[in-house]
PASEBA-1860 file (N, C-alpha, C; in nm, 3 decimals):
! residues 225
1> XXXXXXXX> 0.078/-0.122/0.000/0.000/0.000/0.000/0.081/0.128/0.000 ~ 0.179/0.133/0.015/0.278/0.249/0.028/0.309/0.284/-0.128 ~ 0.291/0.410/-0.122/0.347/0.472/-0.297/0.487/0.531/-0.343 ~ 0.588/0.550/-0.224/0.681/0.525/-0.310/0.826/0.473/-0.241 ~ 0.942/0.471/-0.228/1.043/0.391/-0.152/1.147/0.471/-0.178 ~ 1.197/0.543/-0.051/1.290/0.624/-0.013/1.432/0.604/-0.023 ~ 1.535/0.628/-0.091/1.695/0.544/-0.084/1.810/0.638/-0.031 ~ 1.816/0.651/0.100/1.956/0.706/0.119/2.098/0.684/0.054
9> XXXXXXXX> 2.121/0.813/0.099/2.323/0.748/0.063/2.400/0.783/0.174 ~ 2.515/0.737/0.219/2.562/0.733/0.313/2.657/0.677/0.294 ~ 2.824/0.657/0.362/2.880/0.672/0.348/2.997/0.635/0.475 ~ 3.107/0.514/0.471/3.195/0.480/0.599/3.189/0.520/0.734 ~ 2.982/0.424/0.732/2.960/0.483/0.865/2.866/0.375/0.911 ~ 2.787/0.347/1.006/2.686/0.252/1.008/2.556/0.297/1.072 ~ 2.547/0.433/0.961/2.389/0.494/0.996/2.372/0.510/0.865 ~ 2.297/0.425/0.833/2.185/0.402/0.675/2.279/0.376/0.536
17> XXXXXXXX> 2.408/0.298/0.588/2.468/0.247/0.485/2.456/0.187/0.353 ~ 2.413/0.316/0.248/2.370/0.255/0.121/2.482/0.392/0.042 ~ 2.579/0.304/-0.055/2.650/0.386/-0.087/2.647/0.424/-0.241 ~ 2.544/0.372/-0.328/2.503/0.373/-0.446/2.315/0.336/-0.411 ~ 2.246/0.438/-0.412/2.100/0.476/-0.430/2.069/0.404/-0.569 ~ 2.161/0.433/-0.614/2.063/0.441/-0.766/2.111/0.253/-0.818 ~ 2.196/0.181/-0.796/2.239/0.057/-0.777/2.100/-0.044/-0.663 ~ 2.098/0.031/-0.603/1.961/-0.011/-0.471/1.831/0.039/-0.584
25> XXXXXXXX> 1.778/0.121/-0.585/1.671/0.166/-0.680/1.716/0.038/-0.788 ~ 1.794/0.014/-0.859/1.744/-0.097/-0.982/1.710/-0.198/-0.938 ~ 1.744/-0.237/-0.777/1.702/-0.358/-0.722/1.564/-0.398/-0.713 ~ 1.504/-0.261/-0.638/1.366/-0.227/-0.607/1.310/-0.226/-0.730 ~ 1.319/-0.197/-0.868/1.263/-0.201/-0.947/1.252/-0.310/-0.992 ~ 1.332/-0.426/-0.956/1.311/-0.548/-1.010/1.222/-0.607/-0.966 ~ 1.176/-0.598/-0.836/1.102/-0.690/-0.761/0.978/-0.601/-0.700 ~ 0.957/-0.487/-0.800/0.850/-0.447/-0.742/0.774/-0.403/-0.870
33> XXXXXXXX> 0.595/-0.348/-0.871/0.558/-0.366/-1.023/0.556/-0.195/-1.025 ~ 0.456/-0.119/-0.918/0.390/-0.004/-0.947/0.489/0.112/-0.840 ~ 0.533/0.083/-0.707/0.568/0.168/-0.644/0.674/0.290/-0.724 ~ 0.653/0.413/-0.647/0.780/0.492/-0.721/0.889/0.514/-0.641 ~ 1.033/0.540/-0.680/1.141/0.478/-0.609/1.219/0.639/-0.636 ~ 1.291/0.652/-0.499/1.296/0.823/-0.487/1.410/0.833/-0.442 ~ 1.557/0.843/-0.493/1.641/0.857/-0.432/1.646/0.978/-0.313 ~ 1.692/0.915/-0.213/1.689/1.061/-0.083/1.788/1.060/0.030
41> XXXXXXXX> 1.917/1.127/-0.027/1.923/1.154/-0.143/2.043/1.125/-0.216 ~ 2.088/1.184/-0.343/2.228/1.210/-0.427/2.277/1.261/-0.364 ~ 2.384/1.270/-0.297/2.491/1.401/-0.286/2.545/1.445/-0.410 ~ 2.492/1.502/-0.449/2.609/1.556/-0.619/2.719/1.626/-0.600 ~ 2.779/1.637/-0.500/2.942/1.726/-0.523/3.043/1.544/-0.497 ~ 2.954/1.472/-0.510/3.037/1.340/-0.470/3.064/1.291/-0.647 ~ 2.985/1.333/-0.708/3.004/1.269/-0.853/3.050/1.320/-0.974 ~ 3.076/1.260/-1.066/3.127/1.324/-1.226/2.960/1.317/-1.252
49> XXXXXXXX> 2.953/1.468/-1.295/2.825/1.481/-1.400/2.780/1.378/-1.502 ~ 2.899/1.373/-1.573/2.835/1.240/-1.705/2.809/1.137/-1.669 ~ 2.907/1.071/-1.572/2.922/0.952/-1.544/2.759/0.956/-1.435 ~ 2.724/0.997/-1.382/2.545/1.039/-1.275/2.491/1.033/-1.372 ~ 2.477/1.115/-1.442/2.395/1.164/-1.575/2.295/0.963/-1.632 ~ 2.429/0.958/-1.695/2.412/0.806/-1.752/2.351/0.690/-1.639 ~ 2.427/0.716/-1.521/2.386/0.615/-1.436/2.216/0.606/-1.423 ~ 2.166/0.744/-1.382/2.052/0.789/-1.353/1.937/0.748/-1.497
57> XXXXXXXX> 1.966/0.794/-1.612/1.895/0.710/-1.745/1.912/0.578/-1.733 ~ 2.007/0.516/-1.691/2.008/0.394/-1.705/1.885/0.301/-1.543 ~ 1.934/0.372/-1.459/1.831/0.341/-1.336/1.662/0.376/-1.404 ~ 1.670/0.455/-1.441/1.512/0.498/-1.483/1.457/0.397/-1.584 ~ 1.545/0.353/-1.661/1.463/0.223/-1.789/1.466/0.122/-1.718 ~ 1.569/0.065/-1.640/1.553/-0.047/-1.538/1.409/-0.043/-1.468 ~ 1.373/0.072/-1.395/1.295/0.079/-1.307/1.162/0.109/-1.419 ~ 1.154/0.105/-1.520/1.018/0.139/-1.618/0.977/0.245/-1.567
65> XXXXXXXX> 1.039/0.357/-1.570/1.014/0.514/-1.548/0.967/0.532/-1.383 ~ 0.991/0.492/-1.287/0.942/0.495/-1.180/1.057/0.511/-1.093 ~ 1.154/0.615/-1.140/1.246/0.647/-1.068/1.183/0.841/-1.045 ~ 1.196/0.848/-0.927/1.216/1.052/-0.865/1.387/1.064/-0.826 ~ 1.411/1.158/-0.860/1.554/1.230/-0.810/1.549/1.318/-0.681 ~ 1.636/1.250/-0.555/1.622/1.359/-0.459/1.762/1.370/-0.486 ~ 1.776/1.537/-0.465/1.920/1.551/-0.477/1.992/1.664/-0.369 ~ 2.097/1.639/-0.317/2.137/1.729/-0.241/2.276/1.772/-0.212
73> XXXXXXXX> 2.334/1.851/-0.137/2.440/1.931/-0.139/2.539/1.819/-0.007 ~ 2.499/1.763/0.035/2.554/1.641/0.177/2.542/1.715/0.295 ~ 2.540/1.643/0.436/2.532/1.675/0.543/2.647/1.678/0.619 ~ 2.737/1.576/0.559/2.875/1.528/0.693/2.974/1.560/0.629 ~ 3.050/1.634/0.745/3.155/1.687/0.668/3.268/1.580/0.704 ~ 3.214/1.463/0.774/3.311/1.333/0.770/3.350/1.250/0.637 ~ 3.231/1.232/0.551/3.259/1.198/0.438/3.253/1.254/0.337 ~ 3.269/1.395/0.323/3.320/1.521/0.271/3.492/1.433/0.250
81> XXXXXXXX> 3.561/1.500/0.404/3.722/1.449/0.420/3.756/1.336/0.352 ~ 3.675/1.215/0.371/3.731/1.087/0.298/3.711/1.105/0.187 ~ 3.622/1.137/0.097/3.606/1.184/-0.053/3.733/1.207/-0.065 ~ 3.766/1.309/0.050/3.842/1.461/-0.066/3.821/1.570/-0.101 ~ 3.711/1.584/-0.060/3.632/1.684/-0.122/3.620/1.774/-0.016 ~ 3.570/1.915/-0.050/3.582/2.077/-0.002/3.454/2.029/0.091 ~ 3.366/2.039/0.198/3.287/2.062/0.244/3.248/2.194/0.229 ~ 3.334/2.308/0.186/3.271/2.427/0.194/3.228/2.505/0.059
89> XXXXXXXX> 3.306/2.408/-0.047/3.229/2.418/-0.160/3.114/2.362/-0.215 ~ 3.065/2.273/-0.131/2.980/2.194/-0.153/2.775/2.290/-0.166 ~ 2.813/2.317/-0.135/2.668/2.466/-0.192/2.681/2.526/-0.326 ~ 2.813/2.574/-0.370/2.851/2.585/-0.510/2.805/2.483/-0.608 ~ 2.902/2.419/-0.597/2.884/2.297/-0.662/2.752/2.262/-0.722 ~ 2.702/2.242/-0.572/2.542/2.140/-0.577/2.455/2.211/-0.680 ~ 2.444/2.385/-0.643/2.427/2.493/-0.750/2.444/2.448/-0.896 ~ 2.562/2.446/-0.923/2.588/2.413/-1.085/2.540/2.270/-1.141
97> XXXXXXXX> 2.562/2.183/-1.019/2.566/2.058/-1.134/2.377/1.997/-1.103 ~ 2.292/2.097/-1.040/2.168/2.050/-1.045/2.112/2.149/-1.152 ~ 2.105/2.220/-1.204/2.137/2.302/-1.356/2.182/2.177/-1.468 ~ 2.303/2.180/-1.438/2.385/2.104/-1.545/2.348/1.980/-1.550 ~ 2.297/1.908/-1.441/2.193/1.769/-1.471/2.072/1.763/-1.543 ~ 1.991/1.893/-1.504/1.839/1.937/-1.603/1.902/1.928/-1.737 ~ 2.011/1.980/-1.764/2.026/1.964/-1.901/2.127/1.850/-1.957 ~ 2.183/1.775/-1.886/2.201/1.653/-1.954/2.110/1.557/-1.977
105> XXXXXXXX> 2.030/1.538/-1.911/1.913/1.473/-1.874/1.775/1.523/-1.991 ~ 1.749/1.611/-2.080/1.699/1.694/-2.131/1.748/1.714/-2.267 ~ 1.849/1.748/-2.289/1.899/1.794/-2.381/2.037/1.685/-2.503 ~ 2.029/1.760/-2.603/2.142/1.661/-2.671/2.237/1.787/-2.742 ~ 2.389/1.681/-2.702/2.500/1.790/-2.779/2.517/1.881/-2.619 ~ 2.529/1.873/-2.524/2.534/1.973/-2.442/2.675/1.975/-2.431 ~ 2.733/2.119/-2.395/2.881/2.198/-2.338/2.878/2.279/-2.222 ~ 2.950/2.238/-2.138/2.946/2.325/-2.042/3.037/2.434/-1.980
113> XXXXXXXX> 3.083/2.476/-1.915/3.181/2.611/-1.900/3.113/2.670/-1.791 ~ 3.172/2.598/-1.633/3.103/2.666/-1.518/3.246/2.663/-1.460 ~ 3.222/2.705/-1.285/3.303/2.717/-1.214/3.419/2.577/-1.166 ~ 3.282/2.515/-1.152/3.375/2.400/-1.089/3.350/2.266/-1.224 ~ 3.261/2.259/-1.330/3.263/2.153/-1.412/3.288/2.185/-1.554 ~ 3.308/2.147/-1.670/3.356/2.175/-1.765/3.329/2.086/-1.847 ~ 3.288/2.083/-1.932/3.240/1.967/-2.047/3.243/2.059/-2.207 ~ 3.417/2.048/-2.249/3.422/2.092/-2.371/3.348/2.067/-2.490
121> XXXXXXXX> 3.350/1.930/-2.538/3.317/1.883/-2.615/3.149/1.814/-2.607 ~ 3.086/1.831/-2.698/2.927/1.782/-2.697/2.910/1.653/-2.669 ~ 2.823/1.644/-2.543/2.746/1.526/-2.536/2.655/1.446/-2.499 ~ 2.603/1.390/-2.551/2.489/1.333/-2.518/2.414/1.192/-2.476 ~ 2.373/1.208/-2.340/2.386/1.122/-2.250/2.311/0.990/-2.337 ~ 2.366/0.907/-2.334/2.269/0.748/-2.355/2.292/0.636/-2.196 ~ 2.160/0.580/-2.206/2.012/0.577/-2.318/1.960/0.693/-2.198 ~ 1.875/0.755/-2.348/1.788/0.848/-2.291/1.651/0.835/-2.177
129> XXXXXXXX> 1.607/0.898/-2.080/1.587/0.890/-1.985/1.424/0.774/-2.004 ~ 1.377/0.742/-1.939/1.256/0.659/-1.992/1.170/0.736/-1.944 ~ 1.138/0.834/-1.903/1.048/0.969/-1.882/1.068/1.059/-1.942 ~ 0.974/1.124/-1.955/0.968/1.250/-2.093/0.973/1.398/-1.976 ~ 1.038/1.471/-1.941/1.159/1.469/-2.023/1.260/1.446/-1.962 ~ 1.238/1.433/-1.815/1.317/1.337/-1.737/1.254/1.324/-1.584 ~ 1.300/1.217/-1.479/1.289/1.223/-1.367/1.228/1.327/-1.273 ~ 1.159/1.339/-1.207/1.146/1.463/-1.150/1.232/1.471/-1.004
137> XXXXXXXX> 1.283/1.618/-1.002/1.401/1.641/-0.899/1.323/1.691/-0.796 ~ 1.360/1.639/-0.687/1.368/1.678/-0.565/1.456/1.744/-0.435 ~ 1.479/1.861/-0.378/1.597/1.908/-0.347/1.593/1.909/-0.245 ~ 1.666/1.870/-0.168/1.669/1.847/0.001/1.744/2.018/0.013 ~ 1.632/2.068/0.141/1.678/2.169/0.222/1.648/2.202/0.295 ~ 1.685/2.261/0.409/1.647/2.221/0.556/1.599/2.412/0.616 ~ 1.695/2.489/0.540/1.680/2.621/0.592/1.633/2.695/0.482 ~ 1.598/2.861/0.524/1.509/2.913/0.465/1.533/2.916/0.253
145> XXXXXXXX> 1.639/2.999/0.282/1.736/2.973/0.181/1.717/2.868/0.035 ~ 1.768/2.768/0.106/1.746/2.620/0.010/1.637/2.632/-0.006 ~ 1.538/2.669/0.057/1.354/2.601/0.051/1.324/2.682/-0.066 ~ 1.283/2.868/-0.016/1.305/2.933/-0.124/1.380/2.867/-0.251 ~ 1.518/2.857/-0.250/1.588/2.833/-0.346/1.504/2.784/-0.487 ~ 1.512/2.684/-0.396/1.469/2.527/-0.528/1.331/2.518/-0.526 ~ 1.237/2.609/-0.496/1.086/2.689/-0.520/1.076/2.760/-0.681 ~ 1.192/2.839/-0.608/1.200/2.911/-0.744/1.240/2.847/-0.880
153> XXXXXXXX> 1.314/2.734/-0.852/1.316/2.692/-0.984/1.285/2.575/-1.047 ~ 1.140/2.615/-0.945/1.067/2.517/-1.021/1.072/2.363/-0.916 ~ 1.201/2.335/-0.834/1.159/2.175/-0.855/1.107/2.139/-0.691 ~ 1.075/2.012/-0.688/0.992/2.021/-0.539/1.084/1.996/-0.482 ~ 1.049/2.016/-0.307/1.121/1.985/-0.175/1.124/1.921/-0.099 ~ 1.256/1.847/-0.052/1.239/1.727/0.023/1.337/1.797/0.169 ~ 1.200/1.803/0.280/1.259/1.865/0.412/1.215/1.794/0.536 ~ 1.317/1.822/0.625/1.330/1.795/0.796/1.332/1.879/0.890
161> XXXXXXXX> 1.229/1.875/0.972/1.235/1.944/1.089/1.332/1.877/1.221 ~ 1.388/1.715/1.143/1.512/1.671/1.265/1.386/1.639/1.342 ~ 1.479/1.625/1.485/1.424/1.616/1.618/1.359/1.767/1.667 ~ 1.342/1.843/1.567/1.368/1.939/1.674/1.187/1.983/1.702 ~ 1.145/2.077/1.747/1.004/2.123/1.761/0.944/2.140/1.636 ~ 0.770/2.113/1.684/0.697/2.128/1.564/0.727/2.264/1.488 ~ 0.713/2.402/1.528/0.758/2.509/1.516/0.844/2.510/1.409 ~ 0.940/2.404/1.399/1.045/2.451/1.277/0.991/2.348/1.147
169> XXXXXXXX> 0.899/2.275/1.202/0.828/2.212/1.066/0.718/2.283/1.007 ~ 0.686/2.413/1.097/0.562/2.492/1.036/0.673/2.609/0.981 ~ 0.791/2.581/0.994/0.802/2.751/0.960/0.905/2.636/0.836 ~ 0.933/2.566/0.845/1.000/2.522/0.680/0.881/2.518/0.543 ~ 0.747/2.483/0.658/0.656/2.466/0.532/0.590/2.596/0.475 ~ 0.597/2.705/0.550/0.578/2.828/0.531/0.669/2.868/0.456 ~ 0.810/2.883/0.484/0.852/2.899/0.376/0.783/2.893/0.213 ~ 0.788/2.722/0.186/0.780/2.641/0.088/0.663/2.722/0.042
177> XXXXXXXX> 0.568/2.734/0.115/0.441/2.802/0.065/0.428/2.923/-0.008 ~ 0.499/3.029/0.120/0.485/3.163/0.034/0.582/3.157/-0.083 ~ 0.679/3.069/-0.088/0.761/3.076/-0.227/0.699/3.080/-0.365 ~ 0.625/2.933/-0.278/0.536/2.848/-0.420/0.432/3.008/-0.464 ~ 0.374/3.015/-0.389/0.243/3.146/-0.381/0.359/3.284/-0.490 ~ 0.455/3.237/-0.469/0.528/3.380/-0.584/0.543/3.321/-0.723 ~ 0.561/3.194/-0.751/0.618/3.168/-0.878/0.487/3.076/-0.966 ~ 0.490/3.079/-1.053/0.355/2.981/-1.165/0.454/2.924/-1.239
185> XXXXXXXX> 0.519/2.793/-1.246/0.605/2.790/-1.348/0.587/2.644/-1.413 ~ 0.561/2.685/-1.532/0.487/2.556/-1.638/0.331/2.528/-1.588 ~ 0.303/2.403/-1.613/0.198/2.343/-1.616/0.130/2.320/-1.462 ~ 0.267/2.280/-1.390/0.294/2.206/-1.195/0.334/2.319/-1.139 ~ 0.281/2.296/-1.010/0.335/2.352/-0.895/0.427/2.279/-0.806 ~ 0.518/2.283/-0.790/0.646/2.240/-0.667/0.563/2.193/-0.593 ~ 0.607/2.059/-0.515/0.543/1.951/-0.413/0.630/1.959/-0.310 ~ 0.593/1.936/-0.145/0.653/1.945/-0.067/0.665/1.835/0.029
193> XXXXXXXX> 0.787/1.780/0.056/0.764/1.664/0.128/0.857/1.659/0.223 ~ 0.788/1.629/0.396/0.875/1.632/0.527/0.865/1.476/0.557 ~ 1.020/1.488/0.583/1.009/1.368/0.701/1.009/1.396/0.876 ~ 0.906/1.338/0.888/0.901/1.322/1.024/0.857/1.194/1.082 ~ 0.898/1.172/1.223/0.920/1.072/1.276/0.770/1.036/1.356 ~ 0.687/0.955/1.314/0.572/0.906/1.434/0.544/0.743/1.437 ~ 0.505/0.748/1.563/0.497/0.615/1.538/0.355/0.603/1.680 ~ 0.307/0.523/1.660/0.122/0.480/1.724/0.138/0.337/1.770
201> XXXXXXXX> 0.078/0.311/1.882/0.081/0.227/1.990/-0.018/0.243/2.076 ~ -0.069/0.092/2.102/-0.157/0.109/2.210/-0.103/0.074/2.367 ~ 0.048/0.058/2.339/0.114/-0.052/2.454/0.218/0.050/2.493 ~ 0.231/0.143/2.619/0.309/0.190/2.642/0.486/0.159/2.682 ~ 0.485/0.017/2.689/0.598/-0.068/2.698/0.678/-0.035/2.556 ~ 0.558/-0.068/2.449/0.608/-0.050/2.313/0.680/0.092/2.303 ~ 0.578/0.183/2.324/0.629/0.349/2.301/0.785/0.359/2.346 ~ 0.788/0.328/2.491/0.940/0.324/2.535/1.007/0.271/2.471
209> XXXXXXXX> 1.007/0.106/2.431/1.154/0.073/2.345/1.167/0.124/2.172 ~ 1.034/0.210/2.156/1.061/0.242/2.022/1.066/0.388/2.032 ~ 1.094/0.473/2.130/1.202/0.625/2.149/1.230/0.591/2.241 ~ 1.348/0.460/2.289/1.474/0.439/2.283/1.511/0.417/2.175 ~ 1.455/0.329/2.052/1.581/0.294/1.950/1.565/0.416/1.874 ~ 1.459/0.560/1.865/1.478/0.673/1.785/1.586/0.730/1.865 ~ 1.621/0.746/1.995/1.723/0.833/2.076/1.809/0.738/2.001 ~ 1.845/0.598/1.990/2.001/0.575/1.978/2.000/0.604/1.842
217> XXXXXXXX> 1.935/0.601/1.722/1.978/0.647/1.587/1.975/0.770/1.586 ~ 1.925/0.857/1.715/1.956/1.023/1.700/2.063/1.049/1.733 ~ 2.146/0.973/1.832/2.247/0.983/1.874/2.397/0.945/1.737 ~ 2.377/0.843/1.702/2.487/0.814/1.556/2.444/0.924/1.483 ~ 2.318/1.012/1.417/2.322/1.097/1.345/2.367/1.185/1.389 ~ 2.374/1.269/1.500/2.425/1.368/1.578/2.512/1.387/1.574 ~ 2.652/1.207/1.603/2.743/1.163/1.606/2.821/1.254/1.439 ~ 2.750/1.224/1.363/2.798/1.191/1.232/2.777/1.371/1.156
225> X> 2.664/1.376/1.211/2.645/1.531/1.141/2.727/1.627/1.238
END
């Protein structure tokens, strides 16, 4: 009964160890007929554009078009370091190459000439995406900023209020709102989607050992972020 299946990425750690989403998504597509399968999310300052690009068309015909793109800028600046990679460029980045994915993903013959990626020569991603005209993106962002951000252009939002008070889940969705309420763009309106944590019981024994095991996975995320 559930409509669609969530895929983290993560990274030399043992909180939600999945280090290829889109490798997991072809799995799920094998063994499942109708659900839709949502990466959540990409880190894109972790990848080569072309080489994502392709992976991602190729996950989407596997999955008979029932792949969503969540995509995001990363959280830990632990596996930032092991990459290699800038943690503090990582907002840049995420900037250019979620642009520069709409149009690999979209387009044929593409060149690029940005800050941090470069694609001299034309090209064009195969096989082309099995959705017209591709995947739909989803952008993880947690503060005002990002929410706005990726409102404006168009694509929907994938947000967390954490542990923390309801308060910051009404004021992320406010955001999202008055954004949406400024822009008309195409046919759709930007979709908004929170995770939050509940869980229902009639057995108060139950309630306790199930926020204990949310405190100890709050605790490794805490750990880690």
């Amino acid at each position: 009964g559930f409509n669609s299946i969530s895929i983290p990425e993560h990274h030399f750690a043992n909180y939600l160890t999945i280090p290829s989403p889109l490798v997991y998504a072809a799995h799920i597509g094998a063994v499942t007929e109708r659900v839709r399968i949502v990466t959540a999310i990409l880190v894109l300052p972790f990848y080569d554009p072309l080489r994502l690009a392709g992976e991602i068309t190729l996950a989407d015909n596997l999955t008979r078009g029932r792949l969503e793109l969540g995509l995001g800028r990363g959280a830990f600046a632990y596996e930032f370091d092991r990459f290699g990679q800038s943690f503090a460029e990582s907002r840049d980045r995420f900037s250019e190459l979620v642009e520069l994915l709409d149009r690999l993903l979209t387009e044929h013959d593409v060149t690029h000439d940005g800050k941090y990626y470069s694609i001299p020569n034309p090209v064009t991603i195969m096989p082309r995406p099995a959705q017209r005209p591709r995947p739909e993106f989803w952008i993880a962002a947690l503060g005002e900023g990002g929410i706005r951000w990726a409102v404006s252009q168009g694509h929907n939002v994938l947000t967390t209020p954490l542990r923390d008070p309801f308060e910051v889940a009404v004021k992320q969705a406010s955001w999202f709102v008055d954004e949406r309420d400024k822009h008309t763009i195409g046919s759709g309106r930007p979709q908004h989607h929170m995770l939050r944590n509940v869980y229902v019981s009639n057995s108060q024994r139950d309630l306790d050992e199930k926020a204990e095991m949310l405190l100890q996975n709050h605790r490794r995320f805490i750990n880690l972020f």
